[in-house]
Backbone as CSV, one residue per row, in Angstrom:
resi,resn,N_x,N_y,N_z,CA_x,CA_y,CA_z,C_x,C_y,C_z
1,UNK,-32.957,14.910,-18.272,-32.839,15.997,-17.285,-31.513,16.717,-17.426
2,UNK,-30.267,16.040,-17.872,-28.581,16.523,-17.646,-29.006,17.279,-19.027
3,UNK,-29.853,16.717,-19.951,-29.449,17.595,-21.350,-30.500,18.972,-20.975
4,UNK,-31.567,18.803,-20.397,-32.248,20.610,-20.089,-31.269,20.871,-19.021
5,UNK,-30.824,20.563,-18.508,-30.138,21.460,-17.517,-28.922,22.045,-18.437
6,UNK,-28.247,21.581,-18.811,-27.035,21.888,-19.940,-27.570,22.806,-20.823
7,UNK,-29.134,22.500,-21.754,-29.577,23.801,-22.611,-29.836,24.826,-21.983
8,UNK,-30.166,24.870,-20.874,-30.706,26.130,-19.923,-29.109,27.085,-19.672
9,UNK,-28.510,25.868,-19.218,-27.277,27.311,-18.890,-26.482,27.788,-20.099
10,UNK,-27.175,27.323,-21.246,-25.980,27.576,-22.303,-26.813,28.799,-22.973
11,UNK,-28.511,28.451,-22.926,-29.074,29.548,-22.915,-29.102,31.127,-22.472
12,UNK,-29.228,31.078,-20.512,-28.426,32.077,-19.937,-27.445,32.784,-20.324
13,UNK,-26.089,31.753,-21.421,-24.867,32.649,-21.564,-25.058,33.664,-22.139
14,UNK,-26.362,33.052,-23.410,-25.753,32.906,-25.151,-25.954,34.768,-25.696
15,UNK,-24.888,35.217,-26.076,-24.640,36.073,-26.780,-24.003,37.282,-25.577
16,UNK,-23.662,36.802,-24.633,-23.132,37.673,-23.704,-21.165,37.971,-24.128
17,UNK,-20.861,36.817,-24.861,-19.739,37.070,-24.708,-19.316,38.562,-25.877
18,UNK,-20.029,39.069,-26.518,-19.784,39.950,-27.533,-20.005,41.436,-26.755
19,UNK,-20.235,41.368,-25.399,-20.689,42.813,-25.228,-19.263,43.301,-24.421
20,UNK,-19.007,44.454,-24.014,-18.239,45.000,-23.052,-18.041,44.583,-22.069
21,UNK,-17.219,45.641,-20.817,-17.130,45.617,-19.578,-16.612,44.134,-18.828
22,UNK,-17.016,43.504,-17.990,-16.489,42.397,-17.382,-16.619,41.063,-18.372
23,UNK,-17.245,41.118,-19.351,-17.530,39.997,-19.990,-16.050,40.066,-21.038
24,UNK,-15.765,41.374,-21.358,-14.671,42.232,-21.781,-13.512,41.054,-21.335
25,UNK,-13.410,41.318,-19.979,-12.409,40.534,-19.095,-12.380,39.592,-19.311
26,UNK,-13.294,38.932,-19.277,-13.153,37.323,-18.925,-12.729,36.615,-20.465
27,UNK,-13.044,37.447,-21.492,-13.019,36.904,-23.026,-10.931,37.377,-22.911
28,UNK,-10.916,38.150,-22.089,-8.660,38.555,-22.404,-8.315,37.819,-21.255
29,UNK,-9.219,37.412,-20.370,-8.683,35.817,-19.242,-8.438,34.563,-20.311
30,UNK,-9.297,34.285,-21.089,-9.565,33.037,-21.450,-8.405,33.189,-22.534
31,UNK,-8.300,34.388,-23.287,-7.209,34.197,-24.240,-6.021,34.382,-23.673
32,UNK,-5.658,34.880,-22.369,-4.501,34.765,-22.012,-4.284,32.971,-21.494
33,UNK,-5.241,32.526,-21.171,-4.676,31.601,-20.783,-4.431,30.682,-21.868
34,UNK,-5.045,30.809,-23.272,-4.863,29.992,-24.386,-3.514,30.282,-24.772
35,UNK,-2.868,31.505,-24.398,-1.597,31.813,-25.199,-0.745,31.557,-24.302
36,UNK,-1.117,30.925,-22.485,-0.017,30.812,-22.104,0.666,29.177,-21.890
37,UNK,-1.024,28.541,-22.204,-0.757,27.024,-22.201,0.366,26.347,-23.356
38,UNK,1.164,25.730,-22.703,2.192,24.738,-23.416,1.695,24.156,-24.657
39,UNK,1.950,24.376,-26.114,1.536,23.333,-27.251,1.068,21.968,-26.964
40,UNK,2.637,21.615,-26.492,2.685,20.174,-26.250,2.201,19.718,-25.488
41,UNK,1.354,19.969,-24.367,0.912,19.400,-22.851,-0.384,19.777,-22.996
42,UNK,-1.290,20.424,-23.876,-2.513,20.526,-23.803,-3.118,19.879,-24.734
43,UNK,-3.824,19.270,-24.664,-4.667,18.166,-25.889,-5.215,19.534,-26.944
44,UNK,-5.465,18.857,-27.971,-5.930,19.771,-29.116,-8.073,19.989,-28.930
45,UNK,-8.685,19.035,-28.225,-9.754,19.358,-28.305,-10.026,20.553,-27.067
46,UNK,-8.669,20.861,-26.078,-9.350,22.222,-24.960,-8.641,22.935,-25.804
47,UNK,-7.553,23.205,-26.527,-7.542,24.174,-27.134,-7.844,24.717,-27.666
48,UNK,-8.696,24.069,-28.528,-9.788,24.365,-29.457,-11.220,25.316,-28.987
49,UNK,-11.084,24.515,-27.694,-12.457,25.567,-26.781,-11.969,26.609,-25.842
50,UNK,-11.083,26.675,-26.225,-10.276,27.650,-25.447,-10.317,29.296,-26.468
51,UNK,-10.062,28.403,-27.426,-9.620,29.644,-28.854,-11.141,29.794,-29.107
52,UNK,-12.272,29.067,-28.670,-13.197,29.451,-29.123,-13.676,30.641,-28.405
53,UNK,-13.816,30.379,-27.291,-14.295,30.697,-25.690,-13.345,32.865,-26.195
54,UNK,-12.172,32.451,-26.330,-11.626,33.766,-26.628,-11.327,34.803,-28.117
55,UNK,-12.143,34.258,-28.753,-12.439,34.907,-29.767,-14.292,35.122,-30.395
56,UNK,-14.752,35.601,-29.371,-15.881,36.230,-30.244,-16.301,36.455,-31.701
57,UNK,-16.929,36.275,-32.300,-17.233,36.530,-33.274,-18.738,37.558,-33.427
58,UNK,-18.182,38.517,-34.737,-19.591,39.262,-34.745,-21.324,38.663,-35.257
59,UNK,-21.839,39.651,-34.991,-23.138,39.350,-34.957,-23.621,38.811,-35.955
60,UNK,-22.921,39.533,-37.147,-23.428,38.786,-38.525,-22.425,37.718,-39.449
61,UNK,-21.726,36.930,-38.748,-21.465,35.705,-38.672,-22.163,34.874,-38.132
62,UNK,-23.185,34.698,-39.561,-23.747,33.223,-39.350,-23.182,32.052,-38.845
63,UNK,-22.077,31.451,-39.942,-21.501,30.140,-39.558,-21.386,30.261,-38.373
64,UNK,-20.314,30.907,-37.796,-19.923,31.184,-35.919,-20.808,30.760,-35.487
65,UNK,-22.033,31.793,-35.650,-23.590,31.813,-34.829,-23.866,30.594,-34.643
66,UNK,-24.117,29.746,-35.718,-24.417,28.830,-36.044,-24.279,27.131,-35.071
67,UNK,-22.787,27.309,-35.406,-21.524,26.493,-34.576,-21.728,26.641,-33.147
68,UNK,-21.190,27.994,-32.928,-21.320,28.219,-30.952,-21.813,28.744,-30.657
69,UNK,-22.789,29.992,-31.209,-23.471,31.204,-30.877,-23.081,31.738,-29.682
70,UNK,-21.555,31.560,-28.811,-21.365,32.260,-27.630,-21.970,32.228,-26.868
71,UNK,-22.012,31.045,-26.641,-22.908,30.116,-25.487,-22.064,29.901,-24.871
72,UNK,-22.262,29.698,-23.271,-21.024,29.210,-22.560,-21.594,27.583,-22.418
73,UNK,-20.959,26.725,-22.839,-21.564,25.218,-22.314,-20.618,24.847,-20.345
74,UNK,-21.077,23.978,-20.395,-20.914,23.033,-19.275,-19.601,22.694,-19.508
75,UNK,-18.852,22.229,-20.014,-17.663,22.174,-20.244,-16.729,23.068,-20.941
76,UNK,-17.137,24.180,-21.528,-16.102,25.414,-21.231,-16.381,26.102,-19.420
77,UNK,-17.512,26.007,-18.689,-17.135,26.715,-17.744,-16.726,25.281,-16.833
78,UNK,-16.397,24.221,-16.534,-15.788,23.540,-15.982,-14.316,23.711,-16.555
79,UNK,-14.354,23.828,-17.658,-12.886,24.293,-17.993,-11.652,25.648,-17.219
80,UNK,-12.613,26.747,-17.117,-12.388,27.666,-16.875,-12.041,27.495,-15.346
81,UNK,-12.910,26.670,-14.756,-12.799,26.489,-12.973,-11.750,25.424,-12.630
82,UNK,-10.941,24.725,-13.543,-9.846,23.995,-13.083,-9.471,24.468,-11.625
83,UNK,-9.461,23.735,-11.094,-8.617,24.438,-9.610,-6.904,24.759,-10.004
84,UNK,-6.227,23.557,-10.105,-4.416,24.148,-9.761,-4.229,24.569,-10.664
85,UNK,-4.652,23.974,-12.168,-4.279,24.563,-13.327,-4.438,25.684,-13.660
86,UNK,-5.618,26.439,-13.485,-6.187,27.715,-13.650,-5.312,28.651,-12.384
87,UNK,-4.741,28.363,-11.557,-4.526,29.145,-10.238,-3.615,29.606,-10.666
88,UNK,-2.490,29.058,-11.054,-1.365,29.480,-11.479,-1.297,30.396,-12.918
89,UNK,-2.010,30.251,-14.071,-2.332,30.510,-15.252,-3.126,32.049,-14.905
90,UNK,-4.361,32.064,-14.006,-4.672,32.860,-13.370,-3.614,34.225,-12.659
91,UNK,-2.879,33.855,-11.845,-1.553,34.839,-11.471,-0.916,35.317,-12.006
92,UNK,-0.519,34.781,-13.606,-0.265,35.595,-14.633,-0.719,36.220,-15.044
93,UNK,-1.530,35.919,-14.968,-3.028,37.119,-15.990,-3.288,38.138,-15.159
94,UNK,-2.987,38.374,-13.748,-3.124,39.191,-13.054,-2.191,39.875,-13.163
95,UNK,-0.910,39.352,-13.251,0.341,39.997,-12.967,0.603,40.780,-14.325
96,UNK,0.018,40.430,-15.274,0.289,40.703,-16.699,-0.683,41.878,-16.559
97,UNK,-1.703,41.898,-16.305,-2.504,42.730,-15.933,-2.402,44.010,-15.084
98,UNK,-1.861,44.029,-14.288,-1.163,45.085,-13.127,-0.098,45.923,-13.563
99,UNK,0.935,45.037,-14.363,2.111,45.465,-15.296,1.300,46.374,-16.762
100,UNK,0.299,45.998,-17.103,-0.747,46.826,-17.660,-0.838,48.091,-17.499
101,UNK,-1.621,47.667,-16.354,-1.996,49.281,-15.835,-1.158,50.284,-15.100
102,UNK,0.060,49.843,-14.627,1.056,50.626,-14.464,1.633,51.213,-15.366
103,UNK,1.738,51.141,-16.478,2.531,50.998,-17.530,1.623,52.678,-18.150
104,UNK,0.408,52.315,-18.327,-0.842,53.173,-18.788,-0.617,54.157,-17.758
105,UNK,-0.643,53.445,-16.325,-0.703,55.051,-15.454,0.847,56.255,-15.555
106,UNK,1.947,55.455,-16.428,2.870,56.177,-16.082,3.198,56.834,-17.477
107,UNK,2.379,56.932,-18.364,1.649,57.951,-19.237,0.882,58.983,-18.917
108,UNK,1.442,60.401,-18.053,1.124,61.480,-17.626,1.731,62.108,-17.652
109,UNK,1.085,63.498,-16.327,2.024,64.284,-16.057,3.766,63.917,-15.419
110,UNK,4.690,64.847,-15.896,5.855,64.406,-15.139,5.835,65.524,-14.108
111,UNK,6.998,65.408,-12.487,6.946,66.671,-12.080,8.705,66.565,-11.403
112,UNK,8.821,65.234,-10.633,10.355,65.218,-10.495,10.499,65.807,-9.280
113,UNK,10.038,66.735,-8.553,10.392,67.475,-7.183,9.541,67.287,-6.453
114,UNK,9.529,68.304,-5.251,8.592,68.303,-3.881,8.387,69.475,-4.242
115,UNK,6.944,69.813,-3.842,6.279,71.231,-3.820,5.883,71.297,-2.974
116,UNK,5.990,72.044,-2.346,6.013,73.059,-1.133,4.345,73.655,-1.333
117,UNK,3.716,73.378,-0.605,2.375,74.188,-0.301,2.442,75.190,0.673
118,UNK,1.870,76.081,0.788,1.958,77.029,1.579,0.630,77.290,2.430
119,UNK,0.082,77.152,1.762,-1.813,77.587,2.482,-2.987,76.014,2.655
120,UNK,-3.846,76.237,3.258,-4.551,75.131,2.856,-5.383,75.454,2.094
121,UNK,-6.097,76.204,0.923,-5.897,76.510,0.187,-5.452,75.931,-0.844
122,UNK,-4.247,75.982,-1.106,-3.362,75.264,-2.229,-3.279,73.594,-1.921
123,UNK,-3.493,73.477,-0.798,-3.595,71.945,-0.404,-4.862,71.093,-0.881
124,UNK,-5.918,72.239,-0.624,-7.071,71.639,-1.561,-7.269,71.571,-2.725
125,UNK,-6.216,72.594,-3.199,-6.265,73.166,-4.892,-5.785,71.606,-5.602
126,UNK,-4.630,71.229,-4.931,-3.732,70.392,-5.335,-4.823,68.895,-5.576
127,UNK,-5.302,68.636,-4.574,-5.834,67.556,-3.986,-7.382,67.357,-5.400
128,UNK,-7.716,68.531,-5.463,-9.173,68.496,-6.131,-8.381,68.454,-7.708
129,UNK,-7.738,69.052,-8.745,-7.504,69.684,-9.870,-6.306,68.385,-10.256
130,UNK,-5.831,68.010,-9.658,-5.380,67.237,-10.254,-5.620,66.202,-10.866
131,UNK,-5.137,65.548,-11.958,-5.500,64.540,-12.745,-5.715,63.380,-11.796
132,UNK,-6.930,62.520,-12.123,-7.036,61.326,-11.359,-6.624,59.776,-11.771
133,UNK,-6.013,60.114,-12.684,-4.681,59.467,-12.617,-3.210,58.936,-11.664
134,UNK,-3.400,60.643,-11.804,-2.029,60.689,-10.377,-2.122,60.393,-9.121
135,UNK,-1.017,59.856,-8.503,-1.006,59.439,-7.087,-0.317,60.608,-6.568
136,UNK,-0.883,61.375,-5.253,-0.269,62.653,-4.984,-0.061,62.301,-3.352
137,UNK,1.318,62.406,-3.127,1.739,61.989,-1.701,2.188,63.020,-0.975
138,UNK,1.705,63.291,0.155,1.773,64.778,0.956,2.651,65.121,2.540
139,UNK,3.692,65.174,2.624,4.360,65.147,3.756,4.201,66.270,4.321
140,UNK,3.154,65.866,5.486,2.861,66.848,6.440,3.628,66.912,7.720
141,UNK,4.381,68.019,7.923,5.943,68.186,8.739,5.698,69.748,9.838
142,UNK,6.666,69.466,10.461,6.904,71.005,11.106,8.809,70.577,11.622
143,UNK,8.766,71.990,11.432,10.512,72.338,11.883,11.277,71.321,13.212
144,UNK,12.005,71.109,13.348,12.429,70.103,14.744,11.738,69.144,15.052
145,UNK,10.845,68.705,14.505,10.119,67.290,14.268,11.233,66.100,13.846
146,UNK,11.222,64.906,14.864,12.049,64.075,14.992,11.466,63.356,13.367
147,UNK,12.749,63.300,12.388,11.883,62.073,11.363,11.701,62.862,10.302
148,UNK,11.765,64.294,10.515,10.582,65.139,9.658,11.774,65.811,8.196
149,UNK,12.627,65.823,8.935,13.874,66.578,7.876,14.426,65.014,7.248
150,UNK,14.442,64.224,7.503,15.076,63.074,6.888,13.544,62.549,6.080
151,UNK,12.105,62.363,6.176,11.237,61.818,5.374,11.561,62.808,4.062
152,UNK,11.474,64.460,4.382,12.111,65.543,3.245,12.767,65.086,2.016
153,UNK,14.153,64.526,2.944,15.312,64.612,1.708,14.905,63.290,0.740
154,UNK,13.766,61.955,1.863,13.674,61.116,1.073,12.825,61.070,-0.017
155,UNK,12.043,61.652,0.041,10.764,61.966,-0.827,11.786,62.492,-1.866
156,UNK,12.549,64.078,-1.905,13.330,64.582,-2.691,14.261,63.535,-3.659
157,UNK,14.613,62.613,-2.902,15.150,61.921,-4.129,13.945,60.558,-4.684
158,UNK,12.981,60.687,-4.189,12.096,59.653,-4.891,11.025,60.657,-5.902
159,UNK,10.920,61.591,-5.585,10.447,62.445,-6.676,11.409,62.218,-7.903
160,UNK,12.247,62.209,-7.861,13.617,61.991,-8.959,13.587,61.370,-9.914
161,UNK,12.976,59.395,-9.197,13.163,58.453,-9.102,11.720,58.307,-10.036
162,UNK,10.835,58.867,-9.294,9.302,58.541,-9.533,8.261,60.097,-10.596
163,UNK,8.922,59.982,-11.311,8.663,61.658,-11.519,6.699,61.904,-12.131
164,UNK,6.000,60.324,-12.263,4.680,60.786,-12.185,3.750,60.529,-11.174
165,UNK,4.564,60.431,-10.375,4.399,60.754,-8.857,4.306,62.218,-8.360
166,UNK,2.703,62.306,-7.692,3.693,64.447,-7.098,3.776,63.995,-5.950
167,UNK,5.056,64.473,-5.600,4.949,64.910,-3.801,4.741,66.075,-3.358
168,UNK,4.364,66.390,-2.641,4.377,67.482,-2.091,4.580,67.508,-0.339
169,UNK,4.595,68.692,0.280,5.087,69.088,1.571,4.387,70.088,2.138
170,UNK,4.322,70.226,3.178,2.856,71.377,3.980,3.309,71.067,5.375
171,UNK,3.707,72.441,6.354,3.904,72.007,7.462,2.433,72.679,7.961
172,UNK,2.286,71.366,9.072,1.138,71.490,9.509,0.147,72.676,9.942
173,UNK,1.052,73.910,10.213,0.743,75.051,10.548,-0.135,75.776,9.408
174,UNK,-0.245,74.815,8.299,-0.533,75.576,7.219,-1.671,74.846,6.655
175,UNK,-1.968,74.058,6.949,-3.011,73.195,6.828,-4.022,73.523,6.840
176,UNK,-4.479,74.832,7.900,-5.808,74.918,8.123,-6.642,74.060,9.390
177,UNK,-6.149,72.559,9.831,-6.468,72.132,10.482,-4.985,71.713,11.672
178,UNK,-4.383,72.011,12.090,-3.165,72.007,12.555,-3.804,71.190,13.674
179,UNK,-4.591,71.811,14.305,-5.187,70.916,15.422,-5.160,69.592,15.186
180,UNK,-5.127,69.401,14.154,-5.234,67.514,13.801,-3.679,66.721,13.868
181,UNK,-2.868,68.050,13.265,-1.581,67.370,12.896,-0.740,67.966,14.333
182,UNK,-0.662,67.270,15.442,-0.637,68.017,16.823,1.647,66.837,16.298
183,UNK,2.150,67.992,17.294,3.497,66.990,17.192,3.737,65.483,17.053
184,UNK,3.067,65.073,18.056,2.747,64.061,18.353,2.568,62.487,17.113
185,UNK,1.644,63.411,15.892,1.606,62.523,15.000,2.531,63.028,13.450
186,UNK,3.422,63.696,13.846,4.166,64.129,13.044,5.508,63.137,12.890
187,UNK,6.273,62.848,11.469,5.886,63.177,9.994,4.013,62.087,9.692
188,UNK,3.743,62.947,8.781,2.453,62.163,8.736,2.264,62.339,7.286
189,UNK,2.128,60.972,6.458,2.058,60.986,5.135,0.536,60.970,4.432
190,UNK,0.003,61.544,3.581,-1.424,61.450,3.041,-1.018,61.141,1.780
191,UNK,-1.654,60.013,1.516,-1.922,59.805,0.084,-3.420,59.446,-1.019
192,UNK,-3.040,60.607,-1.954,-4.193,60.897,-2.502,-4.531,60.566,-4.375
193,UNK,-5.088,60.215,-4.341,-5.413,59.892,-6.045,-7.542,60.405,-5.659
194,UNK,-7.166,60.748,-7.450,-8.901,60.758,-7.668,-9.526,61.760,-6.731
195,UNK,-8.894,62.703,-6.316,-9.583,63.558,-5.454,-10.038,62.975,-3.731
196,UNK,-9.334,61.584,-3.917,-9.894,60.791,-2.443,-8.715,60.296,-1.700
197,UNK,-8.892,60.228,-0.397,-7.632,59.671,0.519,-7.536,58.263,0.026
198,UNK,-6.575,57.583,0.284,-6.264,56.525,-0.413,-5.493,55.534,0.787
199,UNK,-4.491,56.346,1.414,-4.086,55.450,2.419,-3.294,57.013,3.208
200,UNK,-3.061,56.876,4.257,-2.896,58.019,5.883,-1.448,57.064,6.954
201,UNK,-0.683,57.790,7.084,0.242,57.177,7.763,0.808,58.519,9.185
202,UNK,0.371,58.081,10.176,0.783,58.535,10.988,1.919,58.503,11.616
203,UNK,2.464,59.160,12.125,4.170,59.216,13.393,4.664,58.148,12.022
204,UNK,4.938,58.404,10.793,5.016,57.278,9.952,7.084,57.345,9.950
205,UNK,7.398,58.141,10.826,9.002,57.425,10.958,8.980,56.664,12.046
206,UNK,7.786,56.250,12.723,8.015,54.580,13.802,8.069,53.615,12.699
207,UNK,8.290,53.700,11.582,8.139,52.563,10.651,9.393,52.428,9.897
208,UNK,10.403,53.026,10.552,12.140,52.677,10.212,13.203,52.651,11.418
209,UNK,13.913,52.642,10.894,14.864,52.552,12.168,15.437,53.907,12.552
210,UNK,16.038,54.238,12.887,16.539,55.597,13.861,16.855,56.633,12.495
211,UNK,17.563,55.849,11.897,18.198,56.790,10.577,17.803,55.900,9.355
212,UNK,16.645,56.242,8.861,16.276,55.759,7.733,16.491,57.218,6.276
213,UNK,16.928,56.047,4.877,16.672,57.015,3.796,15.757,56.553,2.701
214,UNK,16.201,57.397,1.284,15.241,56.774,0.389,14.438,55.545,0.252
215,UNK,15.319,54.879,0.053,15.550,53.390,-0.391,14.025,52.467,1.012
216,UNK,14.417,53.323,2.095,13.293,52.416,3.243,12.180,53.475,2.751
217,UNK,11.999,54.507,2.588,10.673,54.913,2.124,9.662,54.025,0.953
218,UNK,10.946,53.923,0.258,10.636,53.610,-1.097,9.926,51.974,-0.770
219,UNK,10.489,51.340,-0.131,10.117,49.925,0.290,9.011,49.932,0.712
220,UNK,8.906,50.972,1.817,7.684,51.351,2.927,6.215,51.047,1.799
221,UNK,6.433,52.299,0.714,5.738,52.365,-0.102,4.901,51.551,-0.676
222,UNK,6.019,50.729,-1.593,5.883,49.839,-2.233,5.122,48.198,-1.641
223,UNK,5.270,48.188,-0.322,4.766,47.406,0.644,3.019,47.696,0.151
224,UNK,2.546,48.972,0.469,1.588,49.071,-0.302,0.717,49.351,-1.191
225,UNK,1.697,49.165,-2.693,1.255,49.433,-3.824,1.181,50.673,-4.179
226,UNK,1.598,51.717,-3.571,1.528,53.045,-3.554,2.353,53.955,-4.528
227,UNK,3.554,52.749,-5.104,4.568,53.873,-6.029,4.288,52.536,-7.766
228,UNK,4.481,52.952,-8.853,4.569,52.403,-10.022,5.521,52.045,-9.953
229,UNK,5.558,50.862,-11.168,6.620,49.704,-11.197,7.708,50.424,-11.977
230,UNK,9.098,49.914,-11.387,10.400,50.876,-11.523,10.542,50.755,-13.538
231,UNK,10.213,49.190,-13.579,10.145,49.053,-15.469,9.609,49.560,-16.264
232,UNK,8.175,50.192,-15.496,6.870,50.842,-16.276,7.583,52.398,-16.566
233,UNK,8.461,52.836,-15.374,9.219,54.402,-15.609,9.838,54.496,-16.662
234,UNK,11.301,53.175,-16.462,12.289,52.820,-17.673,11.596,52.965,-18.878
235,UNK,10.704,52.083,-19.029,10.119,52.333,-20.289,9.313,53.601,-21.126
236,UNK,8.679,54.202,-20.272,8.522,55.944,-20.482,9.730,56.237,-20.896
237,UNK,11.134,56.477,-20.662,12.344,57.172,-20.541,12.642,56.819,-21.551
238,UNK,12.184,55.733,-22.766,12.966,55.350,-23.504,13.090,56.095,-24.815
């Protein structure tokens, strides 16, 4: 009975690991974790199924075929589900991963300043036409607004800082919907990628202290994933 149950799921796998997309993933999981395990502390027979598990072989490799045909057995996916071992090994691969795609996203446009919108209109222009790539952050303000001249200057120097980043600026009067942006919820930050809202921050100077600058925006931000990693810039610059 343990040996059909074992041919059945190895069946299910077999030849999945050669295609794209998430299977993609899991074949640069398994080799990250082969390249991050210690020589010395891992026995030579999981390494072995480890290096197997992450190197595919093509279709017309017989021998391969032959040997593993990219089957997942019972003991490569008990392997894979280690609990502590994998958890930690796992967080790298994420983190290695994230540092990835930051890195890729900060291969674009550059812009360095605040732009000033004037119409809503240009607010939609901005919002739709831009690359969806970019993260486009929108400080929606009006004149004598408590918060509103200091979020300004901070953005101004994080545009600087962050230059494939756009910011931009629109006082509410110009919006088109002003009715929405009433004093009350003013400075109010929109942030946009992909043509879609992404994350909305209202009365968003209750979220510093009396006299906040860059540096607490920048934190604010970064709290939620909202600005690229400062190394991923450096390294563009180089």
């Amino acid at each position: 009975m343990e040996e059909d149950k074992s041919q059945s799921l190895e069946e299910e796998f077999e030849g999945q690991a050669t295609r794209t997309g998430p299977k993609g993933v899991i074949n640069d999981w398994r080799k990250f974790k082969l390249e991050s395990d210690d020589n010395d502390s891992v026995p030579s027979s999981k390494k072995e199924i480890l290096r197997q598990m992450s190197s595919p072989q093509s279709r017309d490799d017989k021998n391969s075929k032959e040997r593993f045909s990219r089957k997942m057995s019972i003991q490569e996916y008990e392997l894979i589900h280690q609990d502590k071992e994998d958890e930690n090994c796992l967080r790298k691969y994420r983190r290695q991963c994230m540092q990835d795609m930051h890195q890729k996203l900060s291969f674009g446009p550059r812009y360095g300043f605040v732009y000033e919108l004037k119409t809503g209109d240009q607010f939609l222009e901005t919002i739709e036409k831009e690359q969806k790539i970019t993260t486009i952050i929108v400080h929606i303000y009006d004149d004598g607004i408590k918060g509103c001249n200091a979020l300004n200057s901070s953005l101004t120097c994080l545009a600087a800082e962050y230059p494939m980043v756009k910011f931009c600026k629109i006082k509410a009067c110009n919006t088109g919907a002003g009715d929405r942006f009433s004093p009350d919820v003013l400075p109010t930050l929109l942030i946009y990628k992909g043509g879609q809202l992404i994350s909305n921050f209202l009365s968003v100077a209750e979220q510093f202290a009396e006299e906040f600058f860059a540096g607490d925006v920048e934190s604010f931000l970064n709290e939620y994933g909202l600005l690229p990693e400062i190394h991923a810039i450096e390294q563009t610059d180089m």
